[in-house]
Structure formats: C-alpha cells, structure tokens
N, CA, C and O of each residue as an XYZ file, in Angstrom:
784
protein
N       9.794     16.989     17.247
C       9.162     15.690     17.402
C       7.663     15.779     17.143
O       7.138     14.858     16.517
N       7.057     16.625     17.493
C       5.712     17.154     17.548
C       5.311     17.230     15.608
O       4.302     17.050     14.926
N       5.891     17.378     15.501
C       5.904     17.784     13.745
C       5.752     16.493     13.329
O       4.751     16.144     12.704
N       6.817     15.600     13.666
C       7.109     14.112     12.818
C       5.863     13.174     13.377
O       5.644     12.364     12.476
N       4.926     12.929     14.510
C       4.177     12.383     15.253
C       2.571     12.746     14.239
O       1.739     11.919     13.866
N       2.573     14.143     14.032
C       1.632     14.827     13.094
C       1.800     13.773     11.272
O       1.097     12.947     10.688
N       3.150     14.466     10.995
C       3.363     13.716      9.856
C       3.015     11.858     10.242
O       2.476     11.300      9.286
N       3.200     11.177     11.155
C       3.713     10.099     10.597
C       2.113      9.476     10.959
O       1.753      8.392     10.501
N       1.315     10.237     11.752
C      -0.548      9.858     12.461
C      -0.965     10.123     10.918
O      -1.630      9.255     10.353
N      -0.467     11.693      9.987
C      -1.441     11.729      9.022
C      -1.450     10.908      7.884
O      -2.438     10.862      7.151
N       0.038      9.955      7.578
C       0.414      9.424      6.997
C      -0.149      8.258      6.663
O      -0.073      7.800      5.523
N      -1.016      7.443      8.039
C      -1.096      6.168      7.978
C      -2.478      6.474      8.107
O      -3.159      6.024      7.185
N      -3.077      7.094      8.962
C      -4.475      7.309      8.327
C      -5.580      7.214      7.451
O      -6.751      6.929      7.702
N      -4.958      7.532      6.251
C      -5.907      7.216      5.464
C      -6.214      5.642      4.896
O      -5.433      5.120      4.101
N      -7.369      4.975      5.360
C      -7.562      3.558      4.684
C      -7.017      2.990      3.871
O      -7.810      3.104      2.936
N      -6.265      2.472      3.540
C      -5.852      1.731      2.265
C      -6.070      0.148      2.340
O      -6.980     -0.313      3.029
N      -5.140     -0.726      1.552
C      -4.756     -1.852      1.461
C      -4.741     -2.052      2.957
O      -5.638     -2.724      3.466
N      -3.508     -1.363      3.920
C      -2.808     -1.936      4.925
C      -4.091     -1.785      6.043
O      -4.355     -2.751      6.758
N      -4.805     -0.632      6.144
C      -5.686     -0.228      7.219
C      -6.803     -1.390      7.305
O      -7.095     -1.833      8.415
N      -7.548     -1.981      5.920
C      -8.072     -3.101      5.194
C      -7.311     -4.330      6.279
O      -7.815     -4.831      7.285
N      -6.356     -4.515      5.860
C      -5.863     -5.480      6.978
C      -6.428     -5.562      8.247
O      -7.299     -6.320      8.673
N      -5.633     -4.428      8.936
C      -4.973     -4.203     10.031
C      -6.815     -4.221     10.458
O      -6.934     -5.063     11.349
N      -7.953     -3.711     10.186
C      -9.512     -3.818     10.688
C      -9.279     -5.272     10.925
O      -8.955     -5.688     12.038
N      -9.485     -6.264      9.606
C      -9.934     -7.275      9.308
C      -8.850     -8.079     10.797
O      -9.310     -8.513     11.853
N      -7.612     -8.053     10.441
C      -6.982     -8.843     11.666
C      -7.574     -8.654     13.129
O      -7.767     -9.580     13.917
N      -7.835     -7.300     13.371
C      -8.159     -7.063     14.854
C      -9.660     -7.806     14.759
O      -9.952     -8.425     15.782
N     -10.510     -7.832     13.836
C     -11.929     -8.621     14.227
C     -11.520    -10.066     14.348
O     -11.688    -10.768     15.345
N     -10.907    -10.458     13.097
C     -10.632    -11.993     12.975
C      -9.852    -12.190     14.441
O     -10.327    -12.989     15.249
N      -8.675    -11.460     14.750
C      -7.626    -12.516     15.572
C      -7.318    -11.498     16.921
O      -6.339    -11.782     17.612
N      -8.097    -10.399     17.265
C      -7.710     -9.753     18.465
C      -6.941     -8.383     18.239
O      -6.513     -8.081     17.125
N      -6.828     -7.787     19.056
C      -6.371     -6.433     19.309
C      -5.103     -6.671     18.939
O      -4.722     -6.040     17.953
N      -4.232     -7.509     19.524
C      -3.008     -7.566     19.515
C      -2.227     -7.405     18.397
O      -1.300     -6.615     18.216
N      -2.849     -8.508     17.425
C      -2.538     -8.950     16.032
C      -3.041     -7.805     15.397
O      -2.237     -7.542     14.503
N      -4.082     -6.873     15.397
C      -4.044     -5.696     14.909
C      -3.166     -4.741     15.108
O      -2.690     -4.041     14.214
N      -2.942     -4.676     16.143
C      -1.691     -3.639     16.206
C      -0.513     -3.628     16.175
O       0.261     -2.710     15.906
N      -0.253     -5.146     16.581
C       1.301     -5.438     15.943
C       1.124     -5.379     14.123
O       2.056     -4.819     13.546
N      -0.012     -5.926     13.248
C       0.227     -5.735     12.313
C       0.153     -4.222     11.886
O       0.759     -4.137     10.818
N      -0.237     -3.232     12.193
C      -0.050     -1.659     12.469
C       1.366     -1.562     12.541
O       2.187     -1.319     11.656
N       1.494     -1.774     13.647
C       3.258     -1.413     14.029
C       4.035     -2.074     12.703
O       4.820     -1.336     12.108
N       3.872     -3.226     12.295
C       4.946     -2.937     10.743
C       5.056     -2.447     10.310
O       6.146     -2.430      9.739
N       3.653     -0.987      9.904
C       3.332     -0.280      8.738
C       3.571      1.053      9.505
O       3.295      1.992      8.760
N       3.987      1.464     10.730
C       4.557      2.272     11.213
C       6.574      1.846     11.450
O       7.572      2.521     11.701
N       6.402      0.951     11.289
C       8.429      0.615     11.230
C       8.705      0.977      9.672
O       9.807      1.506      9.528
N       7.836      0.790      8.258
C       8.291      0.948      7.229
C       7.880      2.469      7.052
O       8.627      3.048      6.262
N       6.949      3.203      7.553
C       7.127      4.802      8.040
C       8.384      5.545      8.252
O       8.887      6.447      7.584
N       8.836      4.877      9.490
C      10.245      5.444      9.933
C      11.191      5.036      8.856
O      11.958      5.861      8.360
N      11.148      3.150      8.283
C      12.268      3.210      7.267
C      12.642      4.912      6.206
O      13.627      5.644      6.105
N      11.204      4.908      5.590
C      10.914      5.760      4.982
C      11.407      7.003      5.430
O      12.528      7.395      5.105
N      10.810      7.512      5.997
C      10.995      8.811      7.240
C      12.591      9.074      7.283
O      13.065     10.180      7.020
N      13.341      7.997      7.625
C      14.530      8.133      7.459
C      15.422      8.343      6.657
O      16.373      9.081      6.916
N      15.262      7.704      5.500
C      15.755      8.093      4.119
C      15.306      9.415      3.889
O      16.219     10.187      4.182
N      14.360      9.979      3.518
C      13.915     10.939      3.480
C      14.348     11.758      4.467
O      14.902     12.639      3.809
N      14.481     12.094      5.742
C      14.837     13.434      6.671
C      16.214     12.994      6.441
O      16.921     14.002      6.430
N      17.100     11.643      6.200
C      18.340     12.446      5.977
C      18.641     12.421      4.406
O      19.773     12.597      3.954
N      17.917     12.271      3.905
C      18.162     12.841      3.021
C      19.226     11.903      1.650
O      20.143     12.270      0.916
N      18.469     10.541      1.854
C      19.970      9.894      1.566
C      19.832      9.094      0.097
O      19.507      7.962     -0.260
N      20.141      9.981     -0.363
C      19.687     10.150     -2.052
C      20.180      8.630     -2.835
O      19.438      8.329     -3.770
N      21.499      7.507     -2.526
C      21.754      6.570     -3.082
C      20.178      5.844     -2.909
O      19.389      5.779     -3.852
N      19.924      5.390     -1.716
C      19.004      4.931     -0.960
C      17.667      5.161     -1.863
O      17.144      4.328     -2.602
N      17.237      6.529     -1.613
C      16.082      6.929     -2.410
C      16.040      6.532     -4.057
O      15.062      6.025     -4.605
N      17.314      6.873     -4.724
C      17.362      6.761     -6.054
C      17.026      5.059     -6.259
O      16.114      4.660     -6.983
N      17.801      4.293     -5.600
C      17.726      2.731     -5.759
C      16.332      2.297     -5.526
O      16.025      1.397     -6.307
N      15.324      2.657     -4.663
C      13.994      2.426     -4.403
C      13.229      2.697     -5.409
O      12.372      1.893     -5.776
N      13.372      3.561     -5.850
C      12.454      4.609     -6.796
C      13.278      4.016     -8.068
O      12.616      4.103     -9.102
N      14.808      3.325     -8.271
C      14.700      2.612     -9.885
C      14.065      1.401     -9.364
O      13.466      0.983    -10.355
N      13.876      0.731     -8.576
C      13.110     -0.591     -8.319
C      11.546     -0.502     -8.284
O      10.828     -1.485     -8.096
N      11.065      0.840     -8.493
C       9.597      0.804     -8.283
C       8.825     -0.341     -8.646
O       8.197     -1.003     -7.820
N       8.868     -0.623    -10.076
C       8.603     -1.455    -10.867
C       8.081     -2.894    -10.383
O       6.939     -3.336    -10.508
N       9.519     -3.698     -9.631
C       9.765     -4.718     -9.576
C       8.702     -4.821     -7.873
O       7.901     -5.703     -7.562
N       9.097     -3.620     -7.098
C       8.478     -3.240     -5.764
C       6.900     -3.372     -6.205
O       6.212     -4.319     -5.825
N       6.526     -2.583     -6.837
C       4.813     -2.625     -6.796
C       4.750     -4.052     -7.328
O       3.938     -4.680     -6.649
N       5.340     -4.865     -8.358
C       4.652     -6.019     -8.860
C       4.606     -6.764     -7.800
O       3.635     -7.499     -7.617
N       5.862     -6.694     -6.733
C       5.696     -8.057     -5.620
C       4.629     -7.487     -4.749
O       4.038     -8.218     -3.954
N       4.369     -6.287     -4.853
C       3.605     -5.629     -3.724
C       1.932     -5.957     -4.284
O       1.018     -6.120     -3.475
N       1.744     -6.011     -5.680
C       0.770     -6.157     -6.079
C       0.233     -7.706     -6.220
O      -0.944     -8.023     -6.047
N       1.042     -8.403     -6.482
C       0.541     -9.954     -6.299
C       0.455    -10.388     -4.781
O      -0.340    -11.294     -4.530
N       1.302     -9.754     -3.571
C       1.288    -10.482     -2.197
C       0.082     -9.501     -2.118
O       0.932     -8.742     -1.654
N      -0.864     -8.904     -2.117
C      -1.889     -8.351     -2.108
C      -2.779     -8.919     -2.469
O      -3.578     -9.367     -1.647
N      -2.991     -9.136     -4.077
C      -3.954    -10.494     -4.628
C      -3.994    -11.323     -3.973
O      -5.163    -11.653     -3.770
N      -2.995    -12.166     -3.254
C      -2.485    -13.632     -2.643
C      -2.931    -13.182     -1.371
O      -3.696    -14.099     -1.072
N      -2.966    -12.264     -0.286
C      -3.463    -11.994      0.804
C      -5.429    -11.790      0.930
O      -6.285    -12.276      1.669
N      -5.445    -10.671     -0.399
C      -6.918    -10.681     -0.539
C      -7.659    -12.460     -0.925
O      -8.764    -12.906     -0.616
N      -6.486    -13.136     -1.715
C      -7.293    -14.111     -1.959
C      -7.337    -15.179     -0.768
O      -8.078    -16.128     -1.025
N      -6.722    -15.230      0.448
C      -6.594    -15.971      1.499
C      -7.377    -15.472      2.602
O      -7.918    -16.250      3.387
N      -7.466    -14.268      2.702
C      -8.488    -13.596      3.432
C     -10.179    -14.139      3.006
O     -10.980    -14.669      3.776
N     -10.352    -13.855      1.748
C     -11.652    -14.214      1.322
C     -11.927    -15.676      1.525
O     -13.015    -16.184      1.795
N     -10.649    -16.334      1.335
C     -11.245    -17.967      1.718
C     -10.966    -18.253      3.376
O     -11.552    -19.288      3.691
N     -10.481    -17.842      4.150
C     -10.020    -18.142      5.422
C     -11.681    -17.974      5.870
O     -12.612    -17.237      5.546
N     -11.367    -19.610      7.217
C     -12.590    -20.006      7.907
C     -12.260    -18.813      8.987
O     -11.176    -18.517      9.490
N     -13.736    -18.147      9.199
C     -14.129    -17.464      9.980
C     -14.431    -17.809     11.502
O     -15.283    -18.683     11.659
N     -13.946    -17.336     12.490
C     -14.352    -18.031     14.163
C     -14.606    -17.016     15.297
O     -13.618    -16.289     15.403
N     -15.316    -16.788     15.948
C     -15.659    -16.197     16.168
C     -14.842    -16.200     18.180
O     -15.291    -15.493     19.081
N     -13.920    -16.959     18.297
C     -12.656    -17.190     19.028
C     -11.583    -16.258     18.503
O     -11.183    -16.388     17.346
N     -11.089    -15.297     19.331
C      -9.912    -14.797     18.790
C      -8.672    -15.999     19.045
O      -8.784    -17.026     19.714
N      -7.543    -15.546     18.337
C      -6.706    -16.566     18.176
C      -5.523    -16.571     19.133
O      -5.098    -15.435     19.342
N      -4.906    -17.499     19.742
C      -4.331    -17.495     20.928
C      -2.751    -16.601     19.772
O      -2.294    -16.717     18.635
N      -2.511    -15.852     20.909
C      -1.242    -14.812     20.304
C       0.240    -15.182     20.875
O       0.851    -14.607     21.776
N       0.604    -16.192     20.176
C       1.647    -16.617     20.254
C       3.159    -15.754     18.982
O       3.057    -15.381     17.813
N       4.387    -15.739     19.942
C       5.400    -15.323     19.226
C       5.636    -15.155     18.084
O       5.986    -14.080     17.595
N       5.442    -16.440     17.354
C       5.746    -16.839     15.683
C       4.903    -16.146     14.976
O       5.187    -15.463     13.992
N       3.238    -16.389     15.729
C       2.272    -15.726     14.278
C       2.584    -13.775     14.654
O       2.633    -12.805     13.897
N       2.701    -13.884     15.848
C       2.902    -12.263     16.479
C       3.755    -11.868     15.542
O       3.525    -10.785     15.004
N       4.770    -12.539     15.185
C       6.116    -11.626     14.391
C       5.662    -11.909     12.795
O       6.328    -11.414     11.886
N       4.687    -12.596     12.570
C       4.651    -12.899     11.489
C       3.061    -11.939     11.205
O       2.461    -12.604     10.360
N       2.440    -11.044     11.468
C       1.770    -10.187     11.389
C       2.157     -8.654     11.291
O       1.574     -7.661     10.855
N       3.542     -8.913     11.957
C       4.504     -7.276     11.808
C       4.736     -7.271     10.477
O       4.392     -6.409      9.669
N       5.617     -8.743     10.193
C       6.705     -8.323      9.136
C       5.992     -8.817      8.277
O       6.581     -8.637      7.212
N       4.895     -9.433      8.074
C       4.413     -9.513      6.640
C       3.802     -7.779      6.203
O       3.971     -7.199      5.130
N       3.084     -7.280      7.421
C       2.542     -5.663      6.748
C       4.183     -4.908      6.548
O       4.466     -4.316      5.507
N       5.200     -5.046      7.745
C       6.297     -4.429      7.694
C       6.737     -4.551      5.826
O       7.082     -3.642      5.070
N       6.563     -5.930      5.560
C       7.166     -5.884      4.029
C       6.068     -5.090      3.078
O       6.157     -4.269      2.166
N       5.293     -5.572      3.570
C       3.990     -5.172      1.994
C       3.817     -3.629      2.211
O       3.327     -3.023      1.257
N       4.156     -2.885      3.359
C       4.356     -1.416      3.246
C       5.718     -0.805      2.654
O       5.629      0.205      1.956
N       7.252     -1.502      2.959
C       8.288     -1.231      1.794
C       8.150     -1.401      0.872
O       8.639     -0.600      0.075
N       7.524     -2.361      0.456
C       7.282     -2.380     -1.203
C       6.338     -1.454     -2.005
O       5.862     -1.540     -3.137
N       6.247     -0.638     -1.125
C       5.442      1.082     -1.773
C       6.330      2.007     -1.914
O       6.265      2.956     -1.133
N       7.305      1.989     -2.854
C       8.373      3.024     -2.709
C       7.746      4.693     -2.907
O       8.545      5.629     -2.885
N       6.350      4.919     -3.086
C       5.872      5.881     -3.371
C       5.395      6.746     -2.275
O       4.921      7.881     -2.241
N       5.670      5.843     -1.383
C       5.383      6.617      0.456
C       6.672      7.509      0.292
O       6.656      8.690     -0.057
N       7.457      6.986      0.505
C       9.097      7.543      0.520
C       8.608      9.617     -0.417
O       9.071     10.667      0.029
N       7.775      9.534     -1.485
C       7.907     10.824     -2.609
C       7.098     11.007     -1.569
O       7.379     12.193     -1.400
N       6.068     10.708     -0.472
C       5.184     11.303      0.438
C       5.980     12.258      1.767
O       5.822     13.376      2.258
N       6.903     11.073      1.985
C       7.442     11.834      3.228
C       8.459     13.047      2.135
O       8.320     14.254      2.332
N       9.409     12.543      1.056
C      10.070     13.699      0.764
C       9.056     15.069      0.665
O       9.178     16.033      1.420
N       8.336     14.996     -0.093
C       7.294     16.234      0.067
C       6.894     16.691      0.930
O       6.901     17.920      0.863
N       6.426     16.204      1.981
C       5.907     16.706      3.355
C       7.063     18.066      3.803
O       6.986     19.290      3.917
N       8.238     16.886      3.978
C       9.627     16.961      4.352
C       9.915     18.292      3.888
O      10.086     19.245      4.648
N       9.983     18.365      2.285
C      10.357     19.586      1.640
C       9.224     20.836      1.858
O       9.662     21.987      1.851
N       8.193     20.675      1.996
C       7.162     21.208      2.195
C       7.323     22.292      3.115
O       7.205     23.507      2.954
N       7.753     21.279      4.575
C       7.981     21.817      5.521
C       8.958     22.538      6.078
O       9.036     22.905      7.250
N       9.829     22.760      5.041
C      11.172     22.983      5.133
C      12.324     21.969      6.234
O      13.341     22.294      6.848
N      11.720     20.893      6.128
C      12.559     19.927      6.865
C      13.653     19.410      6.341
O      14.390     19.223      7.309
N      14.331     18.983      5.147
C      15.223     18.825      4.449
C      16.514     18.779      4.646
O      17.339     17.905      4.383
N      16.662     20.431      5.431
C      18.274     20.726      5.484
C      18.360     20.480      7.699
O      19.125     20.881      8.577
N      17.514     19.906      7.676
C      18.134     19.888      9.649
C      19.422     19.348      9.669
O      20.215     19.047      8.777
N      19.446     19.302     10.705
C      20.580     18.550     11.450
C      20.114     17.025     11.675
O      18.982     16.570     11.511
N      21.315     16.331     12.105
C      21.193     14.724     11.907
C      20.128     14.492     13.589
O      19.329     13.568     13.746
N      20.312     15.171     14.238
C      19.208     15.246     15.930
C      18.129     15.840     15.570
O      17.118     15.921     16.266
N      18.293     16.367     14.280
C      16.339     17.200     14.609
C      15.907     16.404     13.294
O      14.748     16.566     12.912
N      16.930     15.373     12.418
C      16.157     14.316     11.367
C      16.019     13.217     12.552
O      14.919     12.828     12.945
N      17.250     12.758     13.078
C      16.200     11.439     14.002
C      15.106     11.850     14.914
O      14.339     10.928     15.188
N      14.819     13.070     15.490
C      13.736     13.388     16.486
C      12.467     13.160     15.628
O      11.531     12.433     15.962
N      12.561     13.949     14.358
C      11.614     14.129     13.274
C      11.139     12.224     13.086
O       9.995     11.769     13.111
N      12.029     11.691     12.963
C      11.727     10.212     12.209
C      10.712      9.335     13.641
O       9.575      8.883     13.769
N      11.859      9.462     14.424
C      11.081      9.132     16.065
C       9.651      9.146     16.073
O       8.909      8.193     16.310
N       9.222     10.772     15.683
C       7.898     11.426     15.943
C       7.454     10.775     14.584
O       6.226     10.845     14.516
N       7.950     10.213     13.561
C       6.874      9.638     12.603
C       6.598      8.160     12.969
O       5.583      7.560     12.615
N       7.766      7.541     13.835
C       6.871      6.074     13.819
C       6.089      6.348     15.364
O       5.085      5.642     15.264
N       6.053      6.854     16.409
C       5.017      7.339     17.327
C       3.952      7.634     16.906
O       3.056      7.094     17.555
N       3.438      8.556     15.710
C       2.711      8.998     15.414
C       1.931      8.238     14.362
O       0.729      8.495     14.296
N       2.431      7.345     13.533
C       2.031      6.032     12.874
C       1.192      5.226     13.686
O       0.005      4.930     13.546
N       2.360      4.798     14.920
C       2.106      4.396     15.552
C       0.723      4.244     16.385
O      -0.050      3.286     16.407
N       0.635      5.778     17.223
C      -0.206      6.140     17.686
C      -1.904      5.914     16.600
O      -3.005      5.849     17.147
N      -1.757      5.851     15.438
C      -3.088      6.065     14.825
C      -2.930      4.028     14.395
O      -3.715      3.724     13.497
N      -2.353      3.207     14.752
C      -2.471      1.982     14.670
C      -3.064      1.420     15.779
O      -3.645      0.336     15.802
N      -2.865      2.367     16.920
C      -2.832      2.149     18.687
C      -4.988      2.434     18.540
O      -5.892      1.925     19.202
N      -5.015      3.163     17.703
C      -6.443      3.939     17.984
C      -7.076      3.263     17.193
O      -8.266      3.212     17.501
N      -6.648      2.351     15.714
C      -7.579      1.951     15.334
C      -8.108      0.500     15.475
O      -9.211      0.012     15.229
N      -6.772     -0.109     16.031
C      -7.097     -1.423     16.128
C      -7.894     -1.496     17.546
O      -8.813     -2.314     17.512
N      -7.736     -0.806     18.798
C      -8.183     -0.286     19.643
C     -10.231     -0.499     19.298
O     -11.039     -1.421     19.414
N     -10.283      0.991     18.838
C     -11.771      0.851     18.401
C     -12.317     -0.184     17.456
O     -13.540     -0.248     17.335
N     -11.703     -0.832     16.914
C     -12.318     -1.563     16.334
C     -12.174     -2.945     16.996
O     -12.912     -3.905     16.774
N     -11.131     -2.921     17.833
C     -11.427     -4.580     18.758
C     -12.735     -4.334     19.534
O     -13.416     -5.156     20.147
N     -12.914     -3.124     19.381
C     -14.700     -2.571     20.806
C     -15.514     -3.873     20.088
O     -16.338     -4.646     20.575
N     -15.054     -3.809     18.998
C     -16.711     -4.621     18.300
C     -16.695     -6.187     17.657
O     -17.625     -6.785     17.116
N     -15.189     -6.679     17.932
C     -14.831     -7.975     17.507
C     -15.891     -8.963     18.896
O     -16.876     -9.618     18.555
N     -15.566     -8.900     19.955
C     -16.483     -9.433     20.844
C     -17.792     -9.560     20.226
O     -18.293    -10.684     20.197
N     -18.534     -8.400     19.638
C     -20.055     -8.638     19.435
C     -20.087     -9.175     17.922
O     -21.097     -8.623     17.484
N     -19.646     -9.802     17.069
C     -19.505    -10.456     16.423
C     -19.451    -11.956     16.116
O     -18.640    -12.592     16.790
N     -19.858    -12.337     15.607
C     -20.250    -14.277     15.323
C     -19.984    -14.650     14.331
O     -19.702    -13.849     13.440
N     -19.975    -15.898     14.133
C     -18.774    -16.402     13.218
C     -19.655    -16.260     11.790
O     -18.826    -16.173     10.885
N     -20.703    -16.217     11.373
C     -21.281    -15.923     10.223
C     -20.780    -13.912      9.916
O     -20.079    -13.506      8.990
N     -21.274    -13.250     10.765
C     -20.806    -12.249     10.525
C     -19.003    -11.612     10.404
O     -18.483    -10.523     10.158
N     -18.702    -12.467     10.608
C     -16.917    -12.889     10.253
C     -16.824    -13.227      8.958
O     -16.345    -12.632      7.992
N     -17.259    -14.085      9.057
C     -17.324    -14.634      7.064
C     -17.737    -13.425      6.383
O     -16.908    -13.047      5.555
N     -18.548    -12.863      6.463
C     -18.604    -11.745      5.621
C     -17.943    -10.601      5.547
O     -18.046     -9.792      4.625
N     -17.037    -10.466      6.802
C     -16.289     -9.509      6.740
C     -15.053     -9.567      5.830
O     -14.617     -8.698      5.074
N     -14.259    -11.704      6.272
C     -13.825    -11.609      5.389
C     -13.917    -11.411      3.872
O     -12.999    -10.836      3.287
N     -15.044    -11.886      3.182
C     -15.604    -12.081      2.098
C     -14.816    -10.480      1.343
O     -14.035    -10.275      0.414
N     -15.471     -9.695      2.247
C     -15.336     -7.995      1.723
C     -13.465     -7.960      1.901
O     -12.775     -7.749      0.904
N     -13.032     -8.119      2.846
C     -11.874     -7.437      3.694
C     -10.976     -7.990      1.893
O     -10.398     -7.311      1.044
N     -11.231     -9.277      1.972
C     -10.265     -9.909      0.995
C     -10.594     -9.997     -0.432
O      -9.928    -10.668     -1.221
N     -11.955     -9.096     -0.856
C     -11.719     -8.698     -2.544
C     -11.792     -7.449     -2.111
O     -12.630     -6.939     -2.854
N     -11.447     -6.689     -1.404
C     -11.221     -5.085     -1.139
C      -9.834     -4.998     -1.566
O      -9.457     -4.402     -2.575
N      -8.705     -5.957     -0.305
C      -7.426     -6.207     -0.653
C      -7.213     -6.656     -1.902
O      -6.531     -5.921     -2.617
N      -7.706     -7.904     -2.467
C      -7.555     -8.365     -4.020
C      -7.371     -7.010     -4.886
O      -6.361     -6.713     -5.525
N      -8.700     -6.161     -4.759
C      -8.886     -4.925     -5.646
C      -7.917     -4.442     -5.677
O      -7.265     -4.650     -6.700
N      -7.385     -3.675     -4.752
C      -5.704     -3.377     -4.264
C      -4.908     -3.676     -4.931
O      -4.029     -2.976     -5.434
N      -5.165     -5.121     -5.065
C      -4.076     -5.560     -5.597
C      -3.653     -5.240     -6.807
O      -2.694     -4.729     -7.385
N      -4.982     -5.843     -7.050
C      -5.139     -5.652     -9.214
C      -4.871     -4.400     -9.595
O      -4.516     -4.231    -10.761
N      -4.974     -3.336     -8.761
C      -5.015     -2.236     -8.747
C      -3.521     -1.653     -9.713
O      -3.288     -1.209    -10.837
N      -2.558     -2.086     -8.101
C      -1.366     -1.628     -7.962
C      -0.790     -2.755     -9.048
O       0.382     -3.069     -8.839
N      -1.464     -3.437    -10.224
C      -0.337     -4.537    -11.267
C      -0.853     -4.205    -12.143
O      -0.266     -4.562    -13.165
N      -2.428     -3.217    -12.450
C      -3.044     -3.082    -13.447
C      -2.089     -1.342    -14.116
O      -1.844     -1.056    -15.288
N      -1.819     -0.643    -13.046
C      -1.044      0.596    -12.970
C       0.589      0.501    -13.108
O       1.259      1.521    -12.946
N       1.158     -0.662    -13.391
C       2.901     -0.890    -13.367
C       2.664     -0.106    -14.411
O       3.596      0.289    -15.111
C-alpha cells in the first residue's frame, strides 16, 4: 500500500491542466470545491491504477486505440473551461457548497482526467518499473487503494494551502487570477489539439 500512496502523491503532483484548476477553484469557490475537484483526478488515478495493476490488456488496448478521439474531447473541454474561467465574474465570497455543484466539480475533473489515456502508459511503467505487474489480485487492489490515497492525499495538501490565502484575497485580485488560471488552461488546451 505504501508503494501505491507514493505512486499515486507522485503522480498528481506535478502542475498541470488539472492542478491549474483545482488552485483556481479553491481561491474562486473554497476549500471544498478544491478538493472535491482533486478527488476526481484522484478517482481517474485509481480508474487508471486499476487497469494497469491488473493488468487488463482489452481495457488498456481500447483506451490507447481511442487516444485520438480522448485527447480531442479532452482538448476542446479544456479550451471551453480555460475560456469560461477567463470570463467568469470574480467574488471575493466563496460559494455556498451545495450537492449539485459539489458533484459537478468531481466529475467534470473526474472526466477531463480519463480523457488522458496517457496517464494509464504512466502507471503501466511505474508498475513495470517496479516490478508490480505480475502480483496477485490483493496486492493489485492494495497497490490501487494506495494510489487513490495518495492522489488523494496531495489534493488534501494542495487545496488545503492554498485555501490559507483565498480569505486574503479581493475580488479585483480574483479577476486576475482568473484571467491567468483560464488562458493557462486554454494553453492546455491548444496544446493537447495542436499535438493529435
């Protein structure tokens, strides 16, 4: 478990598109909404994680022939997020955290992180790396466990420190965050449609 918690903290770590979010939500709309939108991008970890520790090659092969079609939706709901971010009114009120938008902050990152079928060649490598590959079906789910904990855990820490500083913030200095947050994401975007 200790292994998969390592893998799944180092995994999500590094800034991207989703981390871009997951800042921008916790200033704009509260801790909460940061870390539930975290926790999607640690549930499509474990999706991942799972295919990969067991190993389940229909699964993998079908992702990886859909790359294509995966990055283009992944690359325009990116544009379309960066471009709603950059125009969204800035307030310097976090936003009351109700059910609907709550689930709708998981599963929008939950989707826009499956549609990276290239995480999946991350965990297989790790996986193979580590000689994790051939376990048993209890030491692949312990392994997968310890990757969305460990996702987890680095969603827990960042939305965390960075809600420290949503309080000292005002609604002009919001606007500019979005301004950045959402042609950072745009970039992203163009990125991942300029590379199909």
């Amino acid at each position: 478990m200790v292994k998969g918690i390592v893998i799944g903290f180092s995994i999500a770590a590094p800034v991207g598109p989703i981390g871009v979010l997951v800042i921008r939500r916790t200033l704009a709309q509260g801790r909460v909404y940061g870390l539930l939108s975290g926790l999607g991008a640690a549930s499509a970890d474990a999706v991942y994680g799972l295919v990969a520790g067991f190993g389940i090659s229909i699964i993998m092969n079908f992702l990886l022939g859909l790359q294509f079609w995966l990055q283009l939706a992944g690359g325009l709901f990116l544009c379309y997020l960066g471009a709603r971010t950059f125009t969204s009114i800035a307030s310097d009120k976090p936003a009351n955290a109700q059910g609907r938008h709550l689930m709708g902050a998981y599963s929008s990152v939950l989707l826009l992180t499956l549609t990276n079928p290239i995480t999946i060649l991350s965990f297989i490598g790790i996986f193979s790396g580590l000689g994790l590959t051939q376990t048993s079906s209890y030491s692949a789910l312990t392994l997968v466990v310890g990757v969305f904990i460990g996702s987890a855990l680095w969603w827990l820490i960042l939305s965390s420190v960075v809600g420290l500083f949503n309080r000292h913030l005002h609604e002009r200095s919001l606007t500019w965050i979005n301004r950045l947050s959402g042609l950072i994401i745009f970039s992203f975007g163009v990125y991942a449609l300029v590379n199909l």
